[in-house]
C-alpha positions in Angstrom: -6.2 2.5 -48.1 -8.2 5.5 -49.2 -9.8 5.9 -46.2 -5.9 6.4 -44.9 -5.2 8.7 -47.8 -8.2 11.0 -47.5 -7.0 11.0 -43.4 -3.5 11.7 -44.6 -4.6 14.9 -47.0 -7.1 16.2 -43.7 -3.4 16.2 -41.7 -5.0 13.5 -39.8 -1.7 11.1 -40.1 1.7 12.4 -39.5 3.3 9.0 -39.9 3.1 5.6 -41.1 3.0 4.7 -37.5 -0.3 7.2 -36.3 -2.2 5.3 -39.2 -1.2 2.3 -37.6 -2.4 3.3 -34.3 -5.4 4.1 -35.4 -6.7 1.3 -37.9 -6.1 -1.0 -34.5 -8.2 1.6 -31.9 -10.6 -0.7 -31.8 -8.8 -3.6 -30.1 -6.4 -1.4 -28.6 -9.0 1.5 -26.8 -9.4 0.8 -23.8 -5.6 -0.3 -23.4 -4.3 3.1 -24.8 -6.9 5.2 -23.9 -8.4 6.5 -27.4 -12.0 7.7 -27.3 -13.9 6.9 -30.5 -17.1 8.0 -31.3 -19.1 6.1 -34.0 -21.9 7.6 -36.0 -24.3 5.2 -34.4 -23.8 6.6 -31.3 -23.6 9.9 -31.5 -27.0 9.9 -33.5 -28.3 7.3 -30.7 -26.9 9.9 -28.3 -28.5 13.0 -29.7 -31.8 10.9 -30.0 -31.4 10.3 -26.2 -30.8 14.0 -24.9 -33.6 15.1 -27.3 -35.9 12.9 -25.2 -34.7 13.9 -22.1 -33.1 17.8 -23.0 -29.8 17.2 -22.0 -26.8 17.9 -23.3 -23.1 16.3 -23.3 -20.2 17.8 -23.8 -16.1 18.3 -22.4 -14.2 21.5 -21.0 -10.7 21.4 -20.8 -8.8 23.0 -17.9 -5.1 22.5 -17.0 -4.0 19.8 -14.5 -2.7 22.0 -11.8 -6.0 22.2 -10.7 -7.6 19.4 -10.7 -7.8 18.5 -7.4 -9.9 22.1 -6.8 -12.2 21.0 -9.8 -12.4 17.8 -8.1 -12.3 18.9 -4.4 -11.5 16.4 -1.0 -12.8 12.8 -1.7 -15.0 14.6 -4.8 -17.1 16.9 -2.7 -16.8 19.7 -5.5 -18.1 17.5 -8.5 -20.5 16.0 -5.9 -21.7 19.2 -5.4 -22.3 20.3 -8.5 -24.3 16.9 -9.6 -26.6 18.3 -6.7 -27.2 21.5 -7.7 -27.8 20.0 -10.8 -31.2 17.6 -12.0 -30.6 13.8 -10.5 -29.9 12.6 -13.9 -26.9 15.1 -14.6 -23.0 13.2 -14.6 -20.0 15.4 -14.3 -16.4 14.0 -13.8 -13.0 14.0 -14.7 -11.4 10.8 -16.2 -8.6 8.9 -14.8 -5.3 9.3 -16.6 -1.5 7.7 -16.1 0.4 9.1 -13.6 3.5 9.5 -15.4 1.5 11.5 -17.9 3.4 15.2 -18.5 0.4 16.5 -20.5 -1.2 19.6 -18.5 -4.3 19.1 -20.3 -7.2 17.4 -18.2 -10.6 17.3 -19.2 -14.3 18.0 -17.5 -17.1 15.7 -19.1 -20.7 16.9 -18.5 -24.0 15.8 -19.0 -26.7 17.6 -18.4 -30.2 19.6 -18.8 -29.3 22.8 -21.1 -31.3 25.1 -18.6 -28.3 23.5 -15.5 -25.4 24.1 -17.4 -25.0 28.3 -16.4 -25.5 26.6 -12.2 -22.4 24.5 -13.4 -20.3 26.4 -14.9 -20.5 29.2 -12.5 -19.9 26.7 -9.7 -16.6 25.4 -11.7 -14.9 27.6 -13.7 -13.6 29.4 -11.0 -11.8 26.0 -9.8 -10.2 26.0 -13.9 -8.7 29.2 -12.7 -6.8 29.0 -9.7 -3.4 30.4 -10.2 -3.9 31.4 -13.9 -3.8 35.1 -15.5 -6.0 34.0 -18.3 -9.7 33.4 -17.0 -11.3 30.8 -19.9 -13.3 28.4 -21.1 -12.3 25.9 -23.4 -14.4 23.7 -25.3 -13.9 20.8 -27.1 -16.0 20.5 -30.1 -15.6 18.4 -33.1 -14.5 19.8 -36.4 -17.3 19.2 -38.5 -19.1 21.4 -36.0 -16.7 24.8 -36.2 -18.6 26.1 -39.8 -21.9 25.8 -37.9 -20.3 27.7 -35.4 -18.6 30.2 -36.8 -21.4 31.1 -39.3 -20.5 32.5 -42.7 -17.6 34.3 -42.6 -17.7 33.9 -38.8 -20.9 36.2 -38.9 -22.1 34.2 -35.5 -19.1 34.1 -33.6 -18.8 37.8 -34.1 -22.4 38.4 -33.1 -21.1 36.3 -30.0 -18.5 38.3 -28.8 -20.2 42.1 -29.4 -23.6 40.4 -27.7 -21.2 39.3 -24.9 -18.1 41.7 -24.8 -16.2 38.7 -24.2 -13.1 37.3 -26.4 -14.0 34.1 -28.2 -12.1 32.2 -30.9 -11.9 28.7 -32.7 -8.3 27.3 -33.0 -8.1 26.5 -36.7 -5.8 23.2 -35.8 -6.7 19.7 -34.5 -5.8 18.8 -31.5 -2.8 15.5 -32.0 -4.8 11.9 -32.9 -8.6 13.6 -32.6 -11.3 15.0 -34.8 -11.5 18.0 -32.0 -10.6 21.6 -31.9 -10.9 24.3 -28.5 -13.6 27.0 -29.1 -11.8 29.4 -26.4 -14.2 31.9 -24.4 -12.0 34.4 -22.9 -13.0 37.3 -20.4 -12.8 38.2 -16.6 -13.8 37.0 -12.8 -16.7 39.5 -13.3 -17.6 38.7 -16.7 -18.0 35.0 -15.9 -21.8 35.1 -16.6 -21.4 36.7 -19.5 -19.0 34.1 -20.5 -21.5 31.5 -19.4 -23.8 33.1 -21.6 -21.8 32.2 -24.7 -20.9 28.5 -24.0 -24.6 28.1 -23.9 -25.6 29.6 -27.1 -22.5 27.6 -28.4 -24.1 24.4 -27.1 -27.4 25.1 -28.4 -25.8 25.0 -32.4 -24.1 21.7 -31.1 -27.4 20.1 -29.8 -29.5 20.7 -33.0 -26.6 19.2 -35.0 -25.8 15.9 -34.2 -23.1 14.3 -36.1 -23.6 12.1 -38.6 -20.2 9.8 -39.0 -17.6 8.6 -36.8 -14.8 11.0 -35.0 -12.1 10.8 -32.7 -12.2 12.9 -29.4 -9.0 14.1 -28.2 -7.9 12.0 -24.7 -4.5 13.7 -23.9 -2.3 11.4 -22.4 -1.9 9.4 -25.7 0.2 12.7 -27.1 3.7 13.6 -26.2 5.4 16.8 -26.2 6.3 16.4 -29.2 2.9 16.0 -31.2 1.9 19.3 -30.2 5.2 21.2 -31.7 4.9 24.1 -34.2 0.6 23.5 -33.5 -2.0 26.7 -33.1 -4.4 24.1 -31.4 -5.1 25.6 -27.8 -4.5 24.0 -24.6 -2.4 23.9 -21.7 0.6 21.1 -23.0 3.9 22.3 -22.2 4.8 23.0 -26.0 2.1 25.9 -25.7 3.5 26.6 -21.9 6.8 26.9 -22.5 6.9 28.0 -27.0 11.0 28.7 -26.5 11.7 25.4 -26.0 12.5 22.3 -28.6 9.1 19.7 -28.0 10.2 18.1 -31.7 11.5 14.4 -31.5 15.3 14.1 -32.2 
Protein backbone atom coordinates (compact mmCIF):
# COMPACT_ATOMS: atom_id res chain seq x y z
CA UNK A 1 0.00 0.00 0.00
CA UNK A 2 2.64 2.70 0.34
CA UNK A 3 4.70 1.55 -2.15
CA UNK A 4 1.31 2.34 -4.37
CA UNK A 5 0.92 5.62 -2.73
CA UNK A 6 4.40 6.92 -3.11
CA UNK A 7 3.82 5.52 -7.10
CA UNK A 8 0.55 7.44 -7.00
CA UNK A 9 2.14 11.01 -5.70
CA UNK A 10 5.33 10.34 -8.63
CA UNK A 11 2.04 10.29 -11.24
CA UNK A 12 3.12 6.84 -11.70
CA UNK A 13 -0.73 5.51 -11.34
CA UNK A 14 -3.56 7.15 -13.11
CA UNK A 15 -6.15 4.61 -11.90
CA UNK A 16 -7.01 2.02 -9.60
CA UNK A 17 -6.72 -0.28 -12.47
CA UNK A 18 -2.76 0.81 -13.73
CA UNK A 19 -1.91 -0.14 -9.96
CA UNK A 20 -3.43 -3.25 -10.63
CA UNK A 21 -1.63 -3.91 -13.70
CA UNK A 22 1.34 -3.38 -12.30
CA UNK A 23 1.40 -5.23 -8.72
CA UNK A 24 0.63 -8.47 -11.17
CA UNK A 25 3.72 -7.61 -13.95
CA UNK A 26 5.39 -10.30 -12.73
CA UNK A 27 3.05 -13.07 -13.65
CA UNK A 28 1.57 -11.25 -16.37
CA UNK A 29 5.04 -9.93 -18.35
CA UNK A 30 5.69 -11.86 -20.76
CA UNK A 31 1.82 -12.18 -21.63
CA UNK A 32 1.31 -8.31 -21.82
CA UNK A 33 4.49 -7.31 -22.81
CA UNK A 34 5.91 -5.11 -19.72
CA UNK A 35 9.60 -4.86 -19.40
CA UNK A 36 10.80 -4.72 -15.76
CA UNK A 37 14.07 -4.12 -14.76
CA UNK A 38 15.10 -5.15 -11.18
CA UNK A 39 17.97 -3.55 -9.22
CA UNK A 40 19.74 -6.87 -9.32
CA UNK A 41 20.07 -6.79 -12.70
CA UNK A 42 20.80 -3.68 -13.77
CA UNK A 43 23.78 -3.66 -11.12
CA UNK A 44 24.57 -7.31 -12.50
CA UNK A 45 24.25 -5.70 -15.93
CA UNK A 46 26.57 -2.75 -15.38
CA UNK A 47 28.99 -5.17 -13.60
CA UNK A 48 28.97 -7.11 -16.93
CA UNK A 49 29.59 -4.17 -19.61
CA UNK A 50 32.30 -2.86 -17.11
CA UNK A 51 34.09 -6.13 -17.81
CA UNK A 52 33.60 -6.28 -21.24
CA UNK A 53 33.10 -2.06 -22.15
CA UNK A 54 29.98 -2.31 -23.56
CA UNK A 55 27.14 -0.46 -23.30
CA UNK A 56 23.18 -1.21 -23.59
CA UNK A 57 20.81 1.04 -24.28
CA UNK A 58 17.21 1.74 -26.65
CA UNK A 59 16.47 4.49 -29.55
CA UNK A 60 13.08 5.05 -30.41
CA UNK A 61 12.10 5.71 -34.07
CA UNK A 62 8.59 5.75 -35.54
CA UNK A 63 7.15 2.55 -37.14
CA UNK A 64 6.87 3.71 -40.63
CA UNK A 65 10.13 2.75 -40.95
CA UNK A 66 10.94 -0.04 -39.58
CA UNK A 67 11.28 -2.21 -42.28
CA UNK A 68 14.32 0.34 -43.61
CA UNK A 69 15.82 0.00 -39.96
CA UNK A 70 15.32 -3.60 -40.33
CA UNK A 71 16.01 -4.02 -44.07
CA UNK A 72 14.94 -7.43 -46.52
CA UNK A 73 15.15 -10.70 -44.30
CA UNK A 74 17.36 -8.29 -41.63
CA UNK A 75 20.23 -7.50 -43.84
CA UNK A 76 20.34 -3.84 -42.34
CA UNK A 77 20.58 -4.86 -38.57
CA UNK A 78 22.82 -7.75 -39.88
CA UNK A 79 24.87 -5.43 -41.21
CA UNK A 80 25.39 -3.25 -38.63
CA UNK A 81 26.24 -6.27 -35.95
CA UNK A 82 29.17 -6.71 -38.56
CA UNK A 83 30.53 -3.64 -38.62
CA UNK A 84 30.22 -3.86 -35.15
CA UNK A 85 32.65 -6.21 -32.47
CA UNK A 86 31.17 -10.04 -32.63
CA UNK A 87 29.78 -9.69 -29.29
CA UNK A 88 27.51 -6.48 -30.19
CA UNK A 89 23.25 -7.35 -30.38
CA UNK A 90 21.08 -4.82 -32.16
CA UNK A 91 17.30 -5.60 -32.95
CA UNK A 92 14.00 -4.44 -32.89
CA UNK A 93 11.36 -6.43 -30.77
CA UNK A 94 8.36 -8.04 -31.98
CA UNK A 95 5.05 -6.26 -31.27
CA UNK A 96 1.12 -7.07 -31.95
CA UNK A 97 -0.04 -6.38 -35.15
CA UNK A 98 -3.04 -4.65 -34.36
CA UNK A 99 -0.94 -2.32 -32.38
CA UNK A 100 -1.76 1.65 -33.52
CA UNK A 101 1.23 2.98 -31.56
CA UNK A 102 3.89 4.55 -34.04
CA UNK A 103 6.48 4.15 -31.56
CA UNK A 104 8.96 1.26 -32.18
CA UNK A 105 12.10 0.76 -30.42
CA UNK A 106 15.98 -0.02 -31.46
CA UNK A 107 17.77 -2.04 -28.52
CA UNK A 108 21.63 -2.03 -28.74
CA UNK A 109 24.44 -3.51 -27.10
CA UNK A 110 27.56 -2.69 -27.73
CA UNK A 111 31.40 -1.51 -27.25
CA UNK A 112 31.15 2.44 -26.48
CA UNK A 113 34.05 3.08 -29.03
CA UNK A 114 31.14 1.04 -31.99
CA UNK A 115 28.26 2.97 -31.14
CA UNK A 116 29.27 6.41 -33.63
CA UNK A 117 29.76 3.16 -36.72
CA UNK A 118 26.07 2.38 -35.64
CA UNK A 119 24.46 5.15 -35.43
CA UNK A 120 25.72 6.64 -38.54
CA UNK A 121 24.80 3.44 -40.29
CA UNK A 122 21.06 3.71 -38.75
CA UNK A 123 19.81 6.82 -38.13
CA UNK A 124 19.39 7.68 -41.48
CA UNK A 125 16.89 4.60 -41.80
CA UNK A 126 14.85 6.56 -38.45
CA UNK A 127 14.45 9.19 -41.01
CA UNK A 128 13.02 8.22 -44.06
CA UNK A 129 10.12 10.44 -44.84
CA UNK A 130 10.43 12.67 -41.74
CA UNK A 131 11.11 16.65 -41.66
CA UNK A 132 12.59 16.35 -38.18
CA UNK A 133 16.08 14.48 -38.34
CA UNK A 134 16.50 12.94 -34.40
CA UNK A 135 17.58 10.84 -32.02
CA UNK A 136 15.64 9.73 -29.29
CA UNK A 137 16.74 8.08 -26.34
CA UNK A 138 15.17 6.34 -23.77
CA UNK A 139 16.72 6.80 -20.49
CA UNK A 140 15.35 6.23 -17.12
CA UNK A 141 14.32 9.03 -14.87
CA UNK A 142 16.57 8.73 -12.06
CA UNK A 143 19.19 9.29 -14.68
CA UNK A 144 17.85 12.93 -16.24
CA UNK A 145 19.60 15.15 -13.07
CA UNK A 146 22.83 13.40 -13.88
CA UNK A 147 22.25 14.43 -17.25
CA UNK A 148 21.10 17.60 -17.18
CA UNK A 149 23.74 18.81 -14.60
CA UNK A 150 22.81 21.60 -12.27
CA UNK A 151 20.64 23.74 -13.58
CA UNK A 152 21.08 21.88 -16.91
CA UNK A 153 24.74 23.29 -16.90
CA UNK A 154 25.70 19.88 -18.95
CA UNK A 155 23.11 19.69 -21.39
CA UNK A 156 23.79 23.29 -22.25
CA UNK A 157 27.51 22.65 -22.59
CA UNK A 158 26.12 19.83 -24.96
CA UNK A 159 24.38 21.69 -27.36
CA UNK A 160 27.00 24.88 -27.68
CA UNK A 161 29.97 21.95 -27.94
CA UNK A 162 27.68 20.40 -30.67
CA UNK A 163 25.50 23.17 -32.30
CA UNK A 164 22.82 20.67 -32.24
CA UNK A 165 19.26 21.00 -30.39
CA UNK A 166 18.97 18.57 -27.45
CA UNK A 167 16.26 18.42 -24.72
CA UNK A 168 14.87 16.09 -21.93
CA UNK A 169 11.03 15.70 -21.93
CA UNK A 170 10.10 16.49 -18.40
CA UNK A 171 7.07 13.71 -18.62
CA UNK A 172 7.14 9.86 -18.36
CA UNK A 173 6.34 8.10 -20.90
CA UNK A 174 2.58 5.96 -19.95
CA UNK A 175 3.32 2.63 -17.46
CA UNK A 176 7.41 3.27 -17.50
CA UNK A 177 10.10 4.85 -15.37
CA UNK A 178 11.52 6.35 -18.89
CA UNK A 179 11.66 9.68 -20.44
CA UNK A 180 13.15 10.72 -24.42
CA UNK A 181 16.48 12.72 -24.21
CA UNK A 182 15.80 14.20 -27.90
CA UNK A 183 18.97 15.07 -30.10
CA UNK A 184 17.82 17.26 -32.81
CA UNK A 185 19.89 18.58 -35.81
CA UNK A 186 20.44 17.95 -39.70
CA UNK A 187 21.49 15.10 -42.51
CA UNK A 188 24.92 16.90 -42.25
CA UNK A 189 25.19 17.41 -38.70
CA UNK A 190 24.53 13.67 -38.07
CA UNK A 191 28.13 13.22 -36.51
CA UNK A 192 27.83 15.91 -34.60
CA UNK A 193 24.64 14.47 -33.33
CA UNK A 194 26.43 11.24 -32.81
CA UNK A 195 28.82 13.05 -30.86
CA UNK A 196 26.26 13.93 -28.15
CA UNK A 197 24.44 10.45 -27.75
CA UNK A 198 27.88 9.27 -26.79
CA UNK A 199 28.79 11.65 -24.26
CA UNK A 200 25.15 11.08 -23.02
CA UNK A 201 25.89 7.37 -22.74
CA UNK A 202 29.13 7.78 -21.09
CA UNK A 203 27.08 9.63 -17.73
CA UNK A 204 24.68 6.58 -18.16
CA UNK A 205 27.50 3.95 -18.03
CA UNK A 206 29.26 5.30 -14.89
CA UNK A 207 25.81 5.38 -13.14
CA UNK A 208 24.24 2.24 -12.87
CA UNK A 209 20.93 2.16 -11.28
CA UNK A 210 20.49 1.08 -8.06
CA UNK A 211 16.57 -0.07 -7.71
CA UNK A 212 13.98 -1.42 -9.83
CA UNK A 213 12.27 0.58 -12.97
CA UNK A 214 9.92 0.07 -15.66
CA UNK A 215 11.10 0.57 -19.32
CA UNK A 216 8.53 1.84 -21.53
CA UNK A 217 7.29 -1.13 -24.27
CA UNK A 218 4.64 0.78 -26.31
CA UNK A 219 2.08 -1.38 -27.39
CA UNK A 220 0.71 -1.81 -23.76
CA UNK A 221 -0.45 2.17 -24.09
CA UNK A 222 -3.43 3.36 -26.10
CA UNK A 223 -4.14 6.57 -27.57
CA UNK A 224 -5.51 7.57 -24.90
CA UNK A 225 -2.66 7.31 -22.14
CA UNK A 226 -0.63 9.65 -24.00
CA UNK A 227 -3.45 12.62 -24.05
CA UNK A 228 -2.61 16.17 -22.76
CA UNK A 229 1.39 14.44 -22.19
CA UNK A 230 4.84 16.58 -23.13
CA UNK A 231 6.59 13.04 -23.21
CA UNK A 232 8.16 12.77 -26.85
CA UNK A 233 7.56 10.26 -29.29
CA UNK A 234 5.82 9.43 -32.37
CA UNK A 235 2.03 8.13 -30.92
CA UNK A 236 -0.62 9.57 -32.84
CA UNK A 237 -1.78 11.87 -29.73
CA UNK A 238 1.65 13.77 -30.51
CA UNK A 239 0.96 13.23 -34.50
CA UNK A 240 -2.12 14.36 -34.75
CA UNK A 241 -2.52 17.18 -31.11
CA UNK A 242 -6.09 18.47 -32.71
CA UNK A 243 -7.69 15.49 -32.18
CA UNK A 244 -9.64 13.95 -28.96
CA UNK A 245 -7.05 10.70 -27.78
CA UNK A 246 -9.05 10.93 -24.14
CA UNK A 247 -11.34 7.85 -23.29
CA UNK A 248 -15.14 8.67 -23.39
Amino acid sequence: KQWYQRRVRGGQFQTFQHYFIQINLSAMDKKRGFDIMSADETVDMALKRAKSGDIRFRLLFISDNVGKVIGKNGENLKYAREILSSKAHVRVPEIPAECSNKDRILMVSCALEDVPDLVQNIAPNFWNGLNEKKINLLIPCDLAGAILGQKGENLKAIREKSGCKVRMFKEKLPFSDERILEILGTESMLSSMTDVLVEVLKIIQDRPMTHDYIRYVPHVCTDADYADKQCGGYHRALLHPGRSWKSS
